[in-house]
mmCIF file of the N, C-alpha and C atoms, coordinates in Angstrom:
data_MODEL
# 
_entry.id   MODEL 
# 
loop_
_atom_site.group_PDB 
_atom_site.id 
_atom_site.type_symbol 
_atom_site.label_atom_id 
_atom_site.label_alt_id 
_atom_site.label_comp_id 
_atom_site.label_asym_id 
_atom_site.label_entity_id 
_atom_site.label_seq_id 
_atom_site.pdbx_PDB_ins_code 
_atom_site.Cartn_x 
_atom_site.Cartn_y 
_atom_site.Cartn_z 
_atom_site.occupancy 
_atom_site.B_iso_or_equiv 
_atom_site.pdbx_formal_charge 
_atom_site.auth_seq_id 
_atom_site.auth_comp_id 
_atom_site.auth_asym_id 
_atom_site.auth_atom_id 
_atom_site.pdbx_PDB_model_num 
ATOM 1   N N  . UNK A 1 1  ? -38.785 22.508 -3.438  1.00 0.00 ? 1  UNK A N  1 
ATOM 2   C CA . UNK A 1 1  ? -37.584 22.509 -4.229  1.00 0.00 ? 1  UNK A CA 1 
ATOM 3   C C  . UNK A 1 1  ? -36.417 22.872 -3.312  1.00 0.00 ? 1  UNK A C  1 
ATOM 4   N N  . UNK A 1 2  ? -35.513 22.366 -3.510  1.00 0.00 ? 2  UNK A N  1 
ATOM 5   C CA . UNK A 1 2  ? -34.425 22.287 -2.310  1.00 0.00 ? 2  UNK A CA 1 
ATOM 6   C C  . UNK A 1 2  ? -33.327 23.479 -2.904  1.00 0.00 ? 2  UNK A C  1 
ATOM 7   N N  . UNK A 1 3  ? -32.441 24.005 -2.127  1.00 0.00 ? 3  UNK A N  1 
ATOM 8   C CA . UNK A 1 3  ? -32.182 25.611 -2.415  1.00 0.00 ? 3  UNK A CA 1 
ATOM 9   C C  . UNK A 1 3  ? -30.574 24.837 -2.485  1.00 0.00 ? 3  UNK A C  1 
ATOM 10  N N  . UNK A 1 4  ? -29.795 24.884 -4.051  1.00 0.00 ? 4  UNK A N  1 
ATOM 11  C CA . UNK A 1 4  ? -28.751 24.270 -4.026  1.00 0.00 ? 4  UNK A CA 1 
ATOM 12  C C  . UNK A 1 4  ? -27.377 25.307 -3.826  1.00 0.00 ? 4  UNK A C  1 
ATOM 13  N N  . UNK A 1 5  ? -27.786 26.572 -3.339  1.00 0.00 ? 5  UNK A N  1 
ATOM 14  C CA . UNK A 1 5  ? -26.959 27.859 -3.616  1.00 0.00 ? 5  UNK A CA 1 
ATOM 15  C C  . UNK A 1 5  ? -26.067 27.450 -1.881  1.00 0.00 ? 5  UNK A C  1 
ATOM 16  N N  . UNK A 1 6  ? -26.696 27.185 -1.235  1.00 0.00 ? 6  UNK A N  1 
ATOM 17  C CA . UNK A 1 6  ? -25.862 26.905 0.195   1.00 0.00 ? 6  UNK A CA 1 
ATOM 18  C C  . UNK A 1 6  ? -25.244 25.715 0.523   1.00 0.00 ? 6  UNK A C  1 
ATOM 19  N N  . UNK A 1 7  ? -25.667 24.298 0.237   1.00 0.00 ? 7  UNK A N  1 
ATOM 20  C CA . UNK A 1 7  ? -24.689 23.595 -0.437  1.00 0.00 ? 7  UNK A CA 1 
ATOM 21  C C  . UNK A 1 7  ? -23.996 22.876 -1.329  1.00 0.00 ? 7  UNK A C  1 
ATOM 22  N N  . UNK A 1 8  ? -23.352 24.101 -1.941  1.00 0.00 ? 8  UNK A N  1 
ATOM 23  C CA . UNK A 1 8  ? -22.995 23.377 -3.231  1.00 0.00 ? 8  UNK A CA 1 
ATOM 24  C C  . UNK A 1 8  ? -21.845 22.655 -3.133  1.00 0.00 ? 8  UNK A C  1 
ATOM 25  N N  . UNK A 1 9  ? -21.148 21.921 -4.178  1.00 0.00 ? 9  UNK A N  1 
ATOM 26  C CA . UNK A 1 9  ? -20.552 20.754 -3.881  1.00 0.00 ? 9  UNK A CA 1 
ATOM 27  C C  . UNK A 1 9  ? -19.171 21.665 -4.172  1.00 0.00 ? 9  UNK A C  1 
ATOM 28  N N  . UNK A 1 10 ? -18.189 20.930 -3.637  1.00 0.00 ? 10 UNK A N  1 
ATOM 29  C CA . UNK A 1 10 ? -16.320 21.952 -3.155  1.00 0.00 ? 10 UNK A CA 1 
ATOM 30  C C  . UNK A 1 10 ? -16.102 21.763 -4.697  1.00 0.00 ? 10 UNK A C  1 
ATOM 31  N N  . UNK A 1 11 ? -15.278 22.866 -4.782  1.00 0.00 ? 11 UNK A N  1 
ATOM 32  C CA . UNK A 1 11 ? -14.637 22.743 -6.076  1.00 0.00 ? 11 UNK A CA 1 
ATOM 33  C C  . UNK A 1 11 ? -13.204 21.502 -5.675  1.00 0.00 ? 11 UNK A C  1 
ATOM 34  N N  . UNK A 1 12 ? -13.096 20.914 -6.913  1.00 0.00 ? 12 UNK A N  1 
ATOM 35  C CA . UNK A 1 12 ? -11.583 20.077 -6.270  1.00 0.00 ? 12 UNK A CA 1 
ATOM 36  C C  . UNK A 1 12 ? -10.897 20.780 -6.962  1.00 0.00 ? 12 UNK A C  1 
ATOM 37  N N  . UNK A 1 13 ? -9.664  20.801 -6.769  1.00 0.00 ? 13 UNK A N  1 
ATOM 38  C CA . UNK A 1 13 ? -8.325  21.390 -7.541  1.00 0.00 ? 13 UNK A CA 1 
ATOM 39  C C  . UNK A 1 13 ? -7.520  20.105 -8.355  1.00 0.00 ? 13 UNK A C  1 
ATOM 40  N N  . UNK A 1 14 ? -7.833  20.911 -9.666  1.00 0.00 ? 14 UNK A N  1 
ATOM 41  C CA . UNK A 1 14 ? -6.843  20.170 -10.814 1.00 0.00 ? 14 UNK A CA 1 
ATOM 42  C C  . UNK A 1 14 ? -5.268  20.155 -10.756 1.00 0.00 ? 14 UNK A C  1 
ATOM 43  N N  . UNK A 1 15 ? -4.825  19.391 -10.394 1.00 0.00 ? 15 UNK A N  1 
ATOM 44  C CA . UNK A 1 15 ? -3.124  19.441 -10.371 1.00 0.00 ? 15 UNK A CA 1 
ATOM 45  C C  . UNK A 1 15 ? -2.708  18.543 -11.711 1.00 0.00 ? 15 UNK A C  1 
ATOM 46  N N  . UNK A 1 16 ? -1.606  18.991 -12.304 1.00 0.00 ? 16 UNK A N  1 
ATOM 47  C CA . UNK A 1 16 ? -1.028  18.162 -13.313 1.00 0.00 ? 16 UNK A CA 1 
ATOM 48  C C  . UNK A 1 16 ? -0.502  16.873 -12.862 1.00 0.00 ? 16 UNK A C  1 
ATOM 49  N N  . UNK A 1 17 ? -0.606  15.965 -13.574 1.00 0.00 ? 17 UNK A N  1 
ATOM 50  C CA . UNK A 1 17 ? -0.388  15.050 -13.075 1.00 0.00 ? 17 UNK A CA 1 
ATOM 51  C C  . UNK A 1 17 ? 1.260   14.799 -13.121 1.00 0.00 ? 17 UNK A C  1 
ATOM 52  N N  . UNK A 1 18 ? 1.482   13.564 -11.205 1.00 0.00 ? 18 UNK A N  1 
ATOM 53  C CA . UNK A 1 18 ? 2.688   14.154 -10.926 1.00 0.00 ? 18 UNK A CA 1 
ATOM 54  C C  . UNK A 1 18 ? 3.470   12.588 -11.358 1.00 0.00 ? 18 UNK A C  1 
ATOM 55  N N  . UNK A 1 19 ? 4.936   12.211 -10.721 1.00 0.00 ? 19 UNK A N  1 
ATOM 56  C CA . UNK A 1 19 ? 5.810   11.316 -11.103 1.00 0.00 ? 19 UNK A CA 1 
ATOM 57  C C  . UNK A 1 19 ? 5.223   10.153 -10.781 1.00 0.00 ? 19 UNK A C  1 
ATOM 58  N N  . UNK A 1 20 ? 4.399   9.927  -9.530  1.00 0.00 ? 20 UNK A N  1 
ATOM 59  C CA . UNK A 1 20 ? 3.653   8.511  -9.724  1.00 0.00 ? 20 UNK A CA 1 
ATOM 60  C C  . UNK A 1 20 ? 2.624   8.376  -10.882 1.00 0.00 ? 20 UNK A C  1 
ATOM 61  N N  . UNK A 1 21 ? 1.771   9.125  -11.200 1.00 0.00 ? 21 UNK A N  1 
ATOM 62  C CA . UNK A 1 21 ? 0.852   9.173  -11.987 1.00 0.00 ? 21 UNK A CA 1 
ATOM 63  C C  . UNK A 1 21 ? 1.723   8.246  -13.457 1.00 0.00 ? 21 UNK A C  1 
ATOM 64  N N  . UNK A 1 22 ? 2.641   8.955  -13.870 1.00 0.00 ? 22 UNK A N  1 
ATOM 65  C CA . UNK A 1 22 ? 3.164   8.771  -15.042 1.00 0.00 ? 22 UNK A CA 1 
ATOM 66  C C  . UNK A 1 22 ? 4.774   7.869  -14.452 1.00 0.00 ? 22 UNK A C  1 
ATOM 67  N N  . UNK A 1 23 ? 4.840   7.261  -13.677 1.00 0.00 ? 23 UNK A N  1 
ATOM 68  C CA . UNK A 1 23 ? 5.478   5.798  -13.452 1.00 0.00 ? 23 UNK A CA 1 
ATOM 69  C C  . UNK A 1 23 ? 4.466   4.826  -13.236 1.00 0.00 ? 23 UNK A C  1 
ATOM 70  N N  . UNK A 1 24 ? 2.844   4.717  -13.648 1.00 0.00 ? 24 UNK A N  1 
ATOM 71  C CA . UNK A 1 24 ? 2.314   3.716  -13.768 1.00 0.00 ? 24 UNK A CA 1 
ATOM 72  C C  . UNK A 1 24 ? 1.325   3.966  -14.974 1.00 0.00 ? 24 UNK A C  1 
ATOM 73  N N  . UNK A 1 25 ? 1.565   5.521  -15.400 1.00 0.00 ? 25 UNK A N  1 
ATOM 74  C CA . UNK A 1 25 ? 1.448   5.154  -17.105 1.00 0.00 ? 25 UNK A CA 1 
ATOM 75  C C  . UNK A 1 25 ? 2.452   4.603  -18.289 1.00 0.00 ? 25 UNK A C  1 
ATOM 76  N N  . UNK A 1 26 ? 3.391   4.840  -17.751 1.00 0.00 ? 26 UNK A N  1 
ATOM 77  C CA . UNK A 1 26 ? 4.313   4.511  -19.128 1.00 0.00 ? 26 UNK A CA 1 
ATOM 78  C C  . UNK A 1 26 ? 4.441   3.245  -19.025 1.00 0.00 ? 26 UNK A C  1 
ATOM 79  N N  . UNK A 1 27 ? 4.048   2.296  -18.420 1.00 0.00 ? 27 UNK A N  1 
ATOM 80  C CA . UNK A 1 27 ? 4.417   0.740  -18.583 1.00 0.00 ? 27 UNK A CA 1 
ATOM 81  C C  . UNK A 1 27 ? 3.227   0.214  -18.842 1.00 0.00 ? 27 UNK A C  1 
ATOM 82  N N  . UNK A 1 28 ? 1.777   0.880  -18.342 1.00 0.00 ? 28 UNK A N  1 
ATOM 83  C CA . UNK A 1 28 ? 0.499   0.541  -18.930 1.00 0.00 ? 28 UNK A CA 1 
ATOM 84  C C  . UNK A 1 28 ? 0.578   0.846  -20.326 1.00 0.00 ? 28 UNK A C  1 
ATOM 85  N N  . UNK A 1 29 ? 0.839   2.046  -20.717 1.00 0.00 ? 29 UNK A N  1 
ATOM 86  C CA . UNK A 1 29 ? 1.058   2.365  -22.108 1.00 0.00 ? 29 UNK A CA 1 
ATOM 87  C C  . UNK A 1 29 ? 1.712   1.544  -23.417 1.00 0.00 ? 29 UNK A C  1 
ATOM 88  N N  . UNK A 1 30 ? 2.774   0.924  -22.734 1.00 0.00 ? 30 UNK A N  1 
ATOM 89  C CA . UNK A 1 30 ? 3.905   0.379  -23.236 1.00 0.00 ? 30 UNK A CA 1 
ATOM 90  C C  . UNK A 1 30 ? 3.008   -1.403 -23.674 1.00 0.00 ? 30 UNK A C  1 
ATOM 91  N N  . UNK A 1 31 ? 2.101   -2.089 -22.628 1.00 0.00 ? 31 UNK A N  1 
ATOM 92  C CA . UNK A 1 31 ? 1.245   -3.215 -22.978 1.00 0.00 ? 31 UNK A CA 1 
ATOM 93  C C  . UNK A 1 31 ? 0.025   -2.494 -23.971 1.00 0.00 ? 31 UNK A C  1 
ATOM 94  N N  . UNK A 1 32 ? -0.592  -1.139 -23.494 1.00 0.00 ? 32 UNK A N  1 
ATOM 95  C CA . UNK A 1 32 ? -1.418  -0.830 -24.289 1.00 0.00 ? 32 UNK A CA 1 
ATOM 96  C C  . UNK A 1 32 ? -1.508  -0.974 -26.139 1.00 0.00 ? 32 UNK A C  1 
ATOM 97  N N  . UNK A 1 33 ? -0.173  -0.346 -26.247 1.00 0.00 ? 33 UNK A N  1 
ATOM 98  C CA . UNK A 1 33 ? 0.237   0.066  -27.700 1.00 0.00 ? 33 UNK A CA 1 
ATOM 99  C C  . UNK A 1 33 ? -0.259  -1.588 -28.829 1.00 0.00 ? 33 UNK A C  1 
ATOM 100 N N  . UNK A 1 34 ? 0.542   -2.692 -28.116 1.00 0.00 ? 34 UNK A N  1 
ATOM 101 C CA . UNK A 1 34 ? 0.319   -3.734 -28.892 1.00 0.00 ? 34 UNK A CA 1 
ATOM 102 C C  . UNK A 1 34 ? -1.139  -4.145 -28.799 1.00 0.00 ? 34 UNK A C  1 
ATOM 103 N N  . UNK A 1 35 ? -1.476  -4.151 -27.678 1.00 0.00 ? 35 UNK A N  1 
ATOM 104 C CA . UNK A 1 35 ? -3.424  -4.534 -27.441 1.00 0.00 ? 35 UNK A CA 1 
ATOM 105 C C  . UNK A 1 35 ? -3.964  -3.820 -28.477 1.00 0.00 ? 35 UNK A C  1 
ATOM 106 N N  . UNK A 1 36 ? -3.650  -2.760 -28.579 1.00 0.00 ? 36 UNK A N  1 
ATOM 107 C CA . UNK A 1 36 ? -4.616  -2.085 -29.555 1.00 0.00 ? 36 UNK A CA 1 
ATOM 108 C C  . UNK A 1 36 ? -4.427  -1.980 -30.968 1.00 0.00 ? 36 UNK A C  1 
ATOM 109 N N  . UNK A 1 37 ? -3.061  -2.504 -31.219 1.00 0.00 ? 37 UNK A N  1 
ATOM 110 C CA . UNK A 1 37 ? -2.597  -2.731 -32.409 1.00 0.00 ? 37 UNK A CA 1 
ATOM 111 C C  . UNK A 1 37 ? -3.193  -4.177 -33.055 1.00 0.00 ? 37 UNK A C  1 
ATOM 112 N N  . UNK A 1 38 ? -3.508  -5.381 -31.994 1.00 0.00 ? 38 UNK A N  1 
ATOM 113 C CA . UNK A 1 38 ? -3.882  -6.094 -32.542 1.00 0.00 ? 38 UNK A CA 1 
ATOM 114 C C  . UNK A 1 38 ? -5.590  -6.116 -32.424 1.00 0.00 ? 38 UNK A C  1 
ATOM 115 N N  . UNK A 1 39 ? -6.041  -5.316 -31.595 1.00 0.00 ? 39 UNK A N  1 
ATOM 116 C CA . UNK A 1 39 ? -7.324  -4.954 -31.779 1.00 0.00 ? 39 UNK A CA 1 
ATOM 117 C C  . UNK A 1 39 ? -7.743  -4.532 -33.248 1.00 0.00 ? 39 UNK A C  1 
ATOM 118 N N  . UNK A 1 40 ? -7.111  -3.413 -33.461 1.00 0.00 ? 40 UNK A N  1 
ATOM 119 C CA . UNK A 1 40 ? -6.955  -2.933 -34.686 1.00 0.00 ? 40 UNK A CA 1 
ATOM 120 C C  . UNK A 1 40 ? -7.214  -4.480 -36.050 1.00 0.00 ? 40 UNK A C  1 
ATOM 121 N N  . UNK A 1 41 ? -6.073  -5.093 -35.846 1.00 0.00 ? 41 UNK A N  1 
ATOM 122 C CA . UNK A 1 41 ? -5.840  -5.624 -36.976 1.00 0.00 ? 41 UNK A CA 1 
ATOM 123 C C  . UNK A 1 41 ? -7.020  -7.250 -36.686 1.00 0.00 ? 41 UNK A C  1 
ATOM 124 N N  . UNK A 1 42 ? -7.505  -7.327 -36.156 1.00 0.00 ? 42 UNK A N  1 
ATOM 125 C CA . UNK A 1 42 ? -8.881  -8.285 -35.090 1.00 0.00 ? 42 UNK A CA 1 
ATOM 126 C C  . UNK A 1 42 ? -10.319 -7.319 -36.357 1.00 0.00 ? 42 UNK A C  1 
ATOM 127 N N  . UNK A 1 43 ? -9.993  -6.022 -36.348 1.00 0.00 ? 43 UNK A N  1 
ATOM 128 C CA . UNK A 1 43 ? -11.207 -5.247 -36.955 1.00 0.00 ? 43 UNK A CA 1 
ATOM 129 C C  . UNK A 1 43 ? -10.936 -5.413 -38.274 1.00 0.00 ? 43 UNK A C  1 
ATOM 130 N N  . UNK A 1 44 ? -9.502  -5.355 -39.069 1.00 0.00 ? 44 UNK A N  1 
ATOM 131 C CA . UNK A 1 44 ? -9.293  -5.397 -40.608 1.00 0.00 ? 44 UNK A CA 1 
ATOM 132 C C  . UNK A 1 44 ? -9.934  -6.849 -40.636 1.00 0.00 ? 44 UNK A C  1 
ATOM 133 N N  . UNK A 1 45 ? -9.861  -7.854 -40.223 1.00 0.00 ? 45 UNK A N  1 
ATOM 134 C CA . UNK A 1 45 ? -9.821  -9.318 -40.177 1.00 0.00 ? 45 UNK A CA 1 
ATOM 135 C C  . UNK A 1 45 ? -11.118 -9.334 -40.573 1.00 0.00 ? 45 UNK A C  1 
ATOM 136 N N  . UNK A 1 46 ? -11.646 -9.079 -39.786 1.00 0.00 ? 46 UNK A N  1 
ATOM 137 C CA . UNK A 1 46 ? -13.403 -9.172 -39.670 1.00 0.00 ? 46 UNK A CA 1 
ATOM 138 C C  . UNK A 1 46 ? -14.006 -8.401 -40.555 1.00 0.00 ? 46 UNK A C  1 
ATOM 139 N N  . UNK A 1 47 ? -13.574 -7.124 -41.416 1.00 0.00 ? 47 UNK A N  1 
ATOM 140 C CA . UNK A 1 47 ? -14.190 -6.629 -41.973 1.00 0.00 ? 47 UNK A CA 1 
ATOM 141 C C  . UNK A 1 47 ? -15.003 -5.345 -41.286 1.00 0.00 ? 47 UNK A C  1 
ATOM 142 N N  . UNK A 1 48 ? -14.447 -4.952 -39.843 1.00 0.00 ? 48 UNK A N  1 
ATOM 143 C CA . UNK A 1 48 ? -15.282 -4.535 -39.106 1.00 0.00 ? 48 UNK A CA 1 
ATOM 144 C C  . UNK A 1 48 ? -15.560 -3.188 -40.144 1.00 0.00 ? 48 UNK A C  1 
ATOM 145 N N  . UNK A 1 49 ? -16.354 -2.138 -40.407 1.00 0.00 ? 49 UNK A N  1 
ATOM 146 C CA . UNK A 1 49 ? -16.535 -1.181 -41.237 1.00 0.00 ? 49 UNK A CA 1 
ATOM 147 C C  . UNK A 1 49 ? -16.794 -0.092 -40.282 1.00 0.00 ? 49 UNK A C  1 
ATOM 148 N N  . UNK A 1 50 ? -16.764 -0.185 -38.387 1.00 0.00 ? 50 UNK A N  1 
ATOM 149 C CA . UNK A 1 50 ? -17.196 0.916  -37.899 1.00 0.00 ? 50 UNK A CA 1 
ATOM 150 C C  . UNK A 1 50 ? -15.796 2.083  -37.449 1.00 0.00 ? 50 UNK A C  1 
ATOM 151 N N  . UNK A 1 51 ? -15.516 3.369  -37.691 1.00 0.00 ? 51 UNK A N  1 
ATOM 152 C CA . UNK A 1 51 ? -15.119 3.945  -37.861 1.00 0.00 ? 51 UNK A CA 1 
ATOM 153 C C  . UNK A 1 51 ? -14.252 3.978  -36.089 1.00 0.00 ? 51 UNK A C  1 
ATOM 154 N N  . UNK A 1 52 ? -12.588 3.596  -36.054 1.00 0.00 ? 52 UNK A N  1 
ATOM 155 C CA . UNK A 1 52 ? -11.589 3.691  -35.055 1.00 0.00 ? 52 UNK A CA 1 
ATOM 156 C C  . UNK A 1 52 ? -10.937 4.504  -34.767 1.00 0.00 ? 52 UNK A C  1 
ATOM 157 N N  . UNK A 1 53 ? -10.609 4.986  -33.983 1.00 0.00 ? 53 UNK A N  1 
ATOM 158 C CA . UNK A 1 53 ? -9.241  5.758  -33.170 1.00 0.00 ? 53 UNK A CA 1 
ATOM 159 C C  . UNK A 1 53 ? -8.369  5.460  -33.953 1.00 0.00 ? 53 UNK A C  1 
ATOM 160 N N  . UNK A 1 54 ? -7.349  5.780  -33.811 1.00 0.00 ? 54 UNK A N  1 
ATOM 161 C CA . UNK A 1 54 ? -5.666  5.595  -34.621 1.00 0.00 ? 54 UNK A CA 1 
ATOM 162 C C  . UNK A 1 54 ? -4.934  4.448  -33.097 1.00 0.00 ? 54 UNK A C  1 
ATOM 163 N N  . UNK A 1 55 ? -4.160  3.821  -33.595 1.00 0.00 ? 55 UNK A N  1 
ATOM 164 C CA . UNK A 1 55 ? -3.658  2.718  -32.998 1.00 0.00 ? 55 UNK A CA 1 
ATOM 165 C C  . UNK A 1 55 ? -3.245  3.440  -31.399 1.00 0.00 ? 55 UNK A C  1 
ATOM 166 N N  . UNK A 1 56 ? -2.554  4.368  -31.649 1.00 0.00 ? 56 UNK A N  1 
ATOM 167 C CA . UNK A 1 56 ? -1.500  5.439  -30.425 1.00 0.00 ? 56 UNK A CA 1 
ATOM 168 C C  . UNK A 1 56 ? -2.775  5.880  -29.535 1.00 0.00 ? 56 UNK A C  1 
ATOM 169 N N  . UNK A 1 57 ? -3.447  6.657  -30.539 1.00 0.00 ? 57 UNK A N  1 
ATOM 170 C CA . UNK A 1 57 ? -4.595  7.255  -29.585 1.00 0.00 ? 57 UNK A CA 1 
ATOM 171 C C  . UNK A 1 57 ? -5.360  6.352  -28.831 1.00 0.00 ? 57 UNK A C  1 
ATOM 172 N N  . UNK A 1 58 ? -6.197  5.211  -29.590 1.00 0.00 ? 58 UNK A N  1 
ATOM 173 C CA . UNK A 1 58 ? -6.683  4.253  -28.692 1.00 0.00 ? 58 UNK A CA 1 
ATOM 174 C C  . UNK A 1 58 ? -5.897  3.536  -27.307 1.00 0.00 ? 58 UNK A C  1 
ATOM 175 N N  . UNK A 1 59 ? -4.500  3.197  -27.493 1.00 0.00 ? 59 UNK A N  1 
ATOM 176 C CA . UNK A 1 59 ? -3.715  2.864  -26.479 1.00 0.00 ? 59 UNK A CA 1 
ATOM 177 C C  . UNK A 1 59 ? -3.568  3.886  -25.380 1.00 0.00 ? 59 UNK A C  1 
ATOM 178 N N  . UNK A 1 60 ? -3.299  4.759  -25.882 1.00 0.00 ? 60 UNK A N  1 
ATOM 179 C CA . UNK A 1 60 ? -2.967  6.511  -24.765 1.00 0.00 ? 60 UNK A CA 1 
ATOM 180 C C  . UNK A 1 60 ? -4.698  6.565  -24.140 1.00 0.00 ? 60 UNK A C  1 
ATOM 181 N N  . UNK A 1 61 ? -5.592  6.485  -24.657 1.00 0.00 ? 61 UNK A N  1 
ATOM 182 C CA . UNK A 1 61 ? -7.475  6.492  -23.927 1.00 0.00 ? 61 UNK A CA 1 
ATOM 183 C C  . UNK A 1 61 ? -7.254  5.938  -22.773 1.00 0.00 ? 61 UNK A C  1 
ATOM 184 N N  . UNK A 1 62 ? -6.951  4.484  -23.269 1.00 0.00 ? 62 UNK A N  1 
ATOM 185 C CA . UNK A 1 62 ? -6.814  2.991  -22.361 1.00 0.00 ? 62 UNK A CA 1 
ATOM 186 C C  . UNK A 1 62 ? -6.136  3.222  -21.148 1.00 0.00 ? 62 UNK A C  1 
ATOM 187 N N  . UNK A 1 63 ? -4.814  3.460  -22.196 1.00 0.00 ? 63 UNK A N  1 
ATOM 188 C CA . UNK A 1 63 ? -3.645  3.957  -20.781 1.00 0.00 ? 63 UNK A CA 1 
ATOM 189 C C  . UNK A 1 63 ? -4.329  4.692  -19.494 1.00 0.00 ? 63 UNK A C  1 
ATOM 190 N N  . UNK A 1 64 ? -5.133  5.898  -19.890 1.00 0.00 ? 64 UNK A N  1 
ATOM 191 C CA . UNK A 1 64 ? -4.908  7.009  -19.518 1.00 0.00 ? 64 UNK A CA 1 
ATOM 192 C C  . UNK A 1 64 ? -6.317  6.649  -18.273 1.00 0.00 ? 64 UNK A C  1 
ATOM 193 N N  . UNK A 1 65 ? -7.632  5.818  -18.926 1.00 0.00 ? 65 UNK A N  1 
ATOM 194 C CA . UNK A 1 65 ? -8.738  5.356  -17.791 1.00 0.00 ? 65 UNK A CA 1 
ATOM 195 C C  . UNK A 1 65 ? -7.832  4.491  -16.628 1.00 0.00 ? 65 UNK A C  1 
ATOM 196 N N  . UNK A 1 66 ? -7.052  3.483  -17.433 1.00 0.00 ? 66 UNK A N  1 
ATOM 197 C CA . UNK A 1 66 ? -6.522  2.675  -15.947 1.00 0.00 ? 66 UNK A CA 1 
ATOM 198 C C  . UNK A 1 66 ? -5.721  3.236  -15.218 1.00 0.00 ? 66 UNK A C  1 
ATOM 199 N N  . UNK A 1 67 ? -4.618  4.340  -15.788 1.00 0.00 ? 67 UNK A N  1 
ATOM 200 C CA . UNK A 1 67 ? -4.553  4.718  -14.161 1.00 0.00 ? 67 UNK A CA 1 
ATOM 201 C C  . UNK A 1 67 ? -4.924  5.587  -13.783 1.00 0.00 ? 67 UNK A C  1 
ATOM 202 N N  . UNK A 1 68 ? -5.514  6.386  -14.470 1.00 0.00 ? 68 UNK A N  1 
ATOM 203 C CA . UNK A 1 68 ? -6.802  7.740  -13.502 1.00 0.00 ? 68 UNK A CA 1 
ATOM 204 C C  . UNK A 1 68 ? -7.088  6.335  -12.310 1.00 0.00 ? 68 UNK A C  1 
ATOM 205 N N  . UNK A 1 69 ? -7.737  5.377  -12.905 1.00 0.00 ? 69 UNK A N  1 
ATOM 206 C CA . UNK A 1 69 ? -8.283  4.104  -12.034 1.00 0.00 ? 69 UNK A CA 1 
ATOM 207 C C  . UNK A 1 69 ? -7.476  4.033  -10.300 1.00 0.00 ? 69 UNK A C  1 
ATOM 208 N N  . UNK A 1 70 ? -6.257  3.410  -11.229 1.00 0.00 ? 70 UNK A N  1 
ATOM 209 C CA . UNK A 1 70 ? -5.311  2.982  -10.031 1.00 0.00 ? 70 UNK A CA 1 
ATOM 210 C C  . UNK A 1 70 ? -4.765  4.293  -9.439  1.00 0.00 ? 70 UNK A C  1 
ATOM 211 N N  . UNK A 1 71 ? -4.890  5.291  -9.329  1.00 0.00 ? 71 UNK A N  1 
ATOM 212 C CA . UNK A 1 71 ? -4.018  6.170  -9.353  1.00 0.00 ? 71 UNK A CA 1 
ATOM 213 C C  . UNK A 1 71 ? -5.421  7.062  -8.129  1.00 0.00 ? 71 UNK A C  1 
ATOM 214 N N  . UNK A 1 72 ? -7.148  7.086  -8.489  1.00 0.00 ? 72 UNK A N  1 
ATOM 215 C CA . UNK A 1 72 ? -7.600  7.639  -7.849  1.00 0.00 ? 72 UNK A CA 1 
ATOM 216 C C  . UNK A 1 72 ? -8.245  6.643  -6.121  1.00 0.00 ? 72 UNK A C  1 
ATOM 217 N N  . UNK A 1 73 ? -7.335  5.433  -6.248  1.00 0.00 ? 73 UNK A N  1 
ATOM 218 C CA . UNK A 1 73 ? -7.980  4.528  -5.393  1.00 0.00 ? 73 UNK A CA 1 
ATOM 219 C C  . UNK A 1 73 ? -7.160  4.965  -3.901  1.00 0.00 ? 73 UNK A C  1 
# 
């Protein structure tokens, strides 16, 4: 059994996220809002019955994976 107390993995440091971060969210955000609005209304259509996010929140998720994405490359 391998002894994980000597190397354990670095802590990283959480910083808030800074002015680039959020000059390539607010314009992802800004395409997000309607995608998911018509996602949304794609699920009334269909009848979908499985239980959604709220329109904002689903867009802000979206937003928020692509540019962690672009943002950790």
């Amino acid at each position: 059994m391998s002894d994980m107390t000597s190397n354990s993995p670095l802590a990283r440091n959480r910083r808030e996220p800074g002015l680039e971060y959020w000059m390539y969210f607010a314009p992802i955000l800004a395409v997000s809002v309607p995608l998911s609005a018509l996602r949304a209304a794609m699920a009334v259509v269909r009848s979908d019955a499985t239980p959604r996010p709220g329109i904002l929140a689903d867009a802000w998720t979206r937003a928020r994976d692509v540019t962690t994405t672009i943002c950790s490359v």
